[in-house]
Structure formats: C-alpha cells, structure tokens
Wavefront OBJ file of the C-alpha trace (Angstrom):
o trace
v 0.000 0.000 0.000
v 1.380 3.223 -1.387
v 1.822 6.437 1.403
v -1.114 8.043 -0.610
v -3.703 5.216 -0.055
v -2.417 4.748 3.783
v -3.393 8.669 4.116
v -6.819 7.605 2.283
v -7.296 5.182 5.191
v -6.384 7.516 7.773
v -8.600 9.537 7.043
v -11.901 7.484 6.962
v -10.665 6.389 10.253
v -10.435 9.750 11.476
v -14.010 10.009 9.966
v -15.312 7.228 11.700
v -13.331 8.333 15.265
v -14.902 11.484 14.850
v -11.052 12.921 15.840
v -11.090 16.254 14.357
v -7.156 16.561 15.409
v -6.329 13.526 13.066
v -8.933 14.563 10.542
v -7.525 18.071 10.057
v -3.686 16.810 10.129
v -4.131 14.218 7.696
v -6.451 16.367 5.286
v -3.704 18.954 4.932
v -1.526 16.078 3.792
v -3.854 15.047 1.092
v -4.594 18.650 -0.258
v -0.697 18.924 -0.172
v -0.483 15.845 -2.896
v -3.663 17.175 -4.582
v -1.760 20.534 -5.279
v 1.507 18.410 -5.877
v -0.678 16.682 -8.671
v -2.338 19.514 -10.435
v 0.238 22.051 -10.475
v 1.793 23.206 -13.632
v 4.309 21.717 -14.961
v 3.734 18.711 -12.482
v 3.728 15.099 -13.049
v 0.293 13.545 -12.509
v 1.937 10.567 -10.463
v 3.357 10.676 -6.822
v 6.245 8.745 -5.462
v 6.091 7.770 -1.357
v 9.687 10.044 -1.840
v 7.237 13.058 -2.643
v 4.787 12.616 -0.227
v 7.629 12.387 2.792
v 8.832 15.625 1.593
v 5.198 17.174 1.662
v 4.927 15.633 5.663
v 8.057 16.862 6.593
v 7.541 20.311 5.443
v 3.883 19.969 6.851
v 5.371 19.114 10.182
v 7.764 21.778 10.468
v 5.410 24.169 9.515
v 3.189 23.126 12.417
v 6.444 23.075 14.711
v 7.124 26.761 13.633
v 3.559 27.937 14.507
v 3.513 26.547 17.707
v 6.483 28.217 18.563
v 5.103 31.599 17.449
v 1.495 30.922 18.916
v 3.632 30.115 22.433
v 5.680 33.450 22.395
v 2.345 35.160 21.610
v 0.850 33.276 24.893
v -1.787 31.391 22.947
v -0.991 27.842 24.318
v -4.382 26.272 23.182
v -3.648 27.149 19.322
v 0.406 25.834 20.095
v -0.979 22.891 21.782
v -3.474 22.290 18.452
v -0.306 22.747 15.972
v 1.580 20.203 17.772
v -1.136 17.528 18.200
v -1.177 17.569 14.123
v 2.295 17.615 13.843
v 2.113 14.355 16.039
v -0.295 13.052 13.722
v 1.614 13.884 10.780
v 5.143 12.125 12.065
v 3.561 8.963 12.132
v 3.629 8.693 8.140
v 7.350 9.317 8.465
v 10.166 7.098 8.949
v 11.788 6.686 12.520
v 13.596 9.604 12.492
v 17.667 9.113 13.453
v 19.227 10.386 16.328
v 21.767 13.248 16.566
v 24.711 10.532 16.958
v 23.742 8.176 13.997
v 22.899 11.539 11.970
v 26.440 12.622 12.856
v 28.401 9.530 11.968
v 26.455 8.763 8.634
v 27.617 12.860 7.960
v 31.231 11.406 8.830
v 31.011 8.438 6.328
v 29.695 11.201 3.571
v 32.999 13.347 4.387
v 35.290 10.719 4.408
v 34.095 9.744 1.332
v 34.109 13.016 -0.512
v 37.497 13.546 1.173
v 35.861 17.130 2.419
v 38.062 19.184 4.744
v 37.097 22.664 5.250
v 33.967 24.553 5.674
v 34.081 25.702 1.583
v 33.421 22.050 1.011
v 30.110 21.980 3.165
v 27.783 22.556 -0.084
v 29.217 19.647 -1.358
v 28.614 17.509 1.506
v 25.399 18.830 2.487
v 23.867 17.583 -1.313
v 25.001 14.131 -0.224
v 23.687 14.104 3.287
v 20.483 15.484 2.228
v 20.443 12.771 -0.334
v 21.713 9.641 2.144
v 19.202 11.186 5.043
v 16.577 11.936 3.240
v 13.007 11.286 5.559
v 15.277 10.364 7.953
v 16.169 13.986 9.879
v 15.360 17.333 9.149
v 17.879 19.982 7.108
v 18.257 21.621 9.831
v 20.193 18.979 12.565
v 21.887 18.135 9.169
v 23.026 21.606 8.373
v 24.633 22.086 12.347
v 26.007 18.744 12.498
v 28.426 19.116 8.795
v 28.997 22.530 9.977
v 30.634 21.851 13.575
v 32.289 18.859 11.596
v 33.737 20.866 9.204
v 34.608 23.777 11.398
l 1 2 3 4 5 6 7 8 9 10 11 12 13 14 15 16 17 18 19 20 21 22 23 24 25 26 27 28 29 30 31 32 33 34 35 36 37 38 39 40 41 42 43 44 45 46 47 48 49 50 51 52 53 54 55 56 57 58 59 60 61 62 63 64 65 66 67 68 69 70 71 72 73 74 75 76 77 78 79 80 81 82 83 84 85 86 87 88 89 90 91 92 93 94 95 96 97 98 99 100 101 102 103 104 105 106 107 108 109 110 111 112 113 114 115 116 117 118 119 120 121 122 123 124 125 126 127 128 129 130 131 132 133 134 135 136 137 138 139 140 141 142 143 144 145 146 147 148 149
C-alpha cells in the first residue's frame, strides 16, 4: 500500500473516530499531494519520496507555529499545531538520532574527502540525499557545519 492510499485510510478512520485533530492533520496532507498533482508543470503521479517531503515540510510548519502561537501566549492554538504535527510524524520514517545523523555525515565526508567549511555545499547535497526522511535539514546543516569547522 502506497503512502497516498495509507493517508486515504487515515482519514476514513479519522471520519469514523470522529477525531477532528487527526482529521484536520491528515487532510492537509492530502490537499498537499492534490496541489503536488495539479500544479503546472507537475507530473500527474506521486512517489512515497514526494509525499515524505510534503509531511516533513507539513510538520515543520506546524512546529514553527507553535512556537510563534507560544511566544504570543496562545498555548491552546500551540498545543493544536503540535497535536497535528504528532499526527503527521507517524507517516514518516523513525527519524535518526543526533549521533547516527552525525556519523552517517562522517562516512559522507570521508568519502568526498571534504576538509574545510568551503566544502560543506558539497557535503550537504550528499547528506540530504543519504538522510533523506530520515532527519530534518536543519540537525543536518549544524552537524556538517561543527564537523567541518
């Protein structure tokens, strides 16, 4: 079962639950790969590598809202954000933690033979590659930098 149907499923369960939380997450996926599949220049079909991209930005975007509705003192709209964030990470893969993120970004530069901080766009196309769905740019991004540094 592709990403796309499992996100069909989750949401007549959501349906049937009656949990608007879920229901409201999940939705926002779909109408993400609805707009992936009818935009311009876009390809009709979409890979489970597409959708993870669409949750990932999804979640962060709920992440980054809580954050602001918290320093604005709205808790119940931060609290709201993250309880569909939490919805949303269950689509993705475990994600790795900051040690096995840091020693797959050691592999990548010991394999490119990187050794400065000018050689961090070059590294950070690989990682992104080798990690993809599996942590977010931005623990990538600090991680090559303080190894590089």
């Amino acid at each position: 079962m592709t990403l796309e149907q499992q996100i069909q499923e989750a949401i007549k369960e959501a349906m049937k639950a009656k949990d608007h939380v879920a229901m409201n997450a999940v939705r926002a996926i779909k109408g993400e790969i609805l707009l992936f599949k009818t935009a311009e220049g876009g390809s009709k079909e979409v890979t489970d590598g597409d959708v993870l991209k669409m949750i990932q930005k999804l979640v962060k975007q709920r992440k980054e809202a809580a954050e602001q509705y918290v320093a604005a003192g709205r808790q119940e709209l931060a609290d709201n954000e993250l309880a569909e964030a939490s919805v949303m990470e269950k689509f993705l893969p475990k994600q790795l933690s900051v040690e096995e993120v840091e020693a797959k970004v050691k592999e990548i530069i010991a394999q490119l033979g990187a050794t400065s901080i000018k050689d961090m766009g070059k590294v950070m196309g690989a990682a992104n590659k080798a990690l993809a769905g599996l942590s977010d740019g931005r623990t990538i991004s600090t991680i090559v930098k303080n190894l590089l540094a």
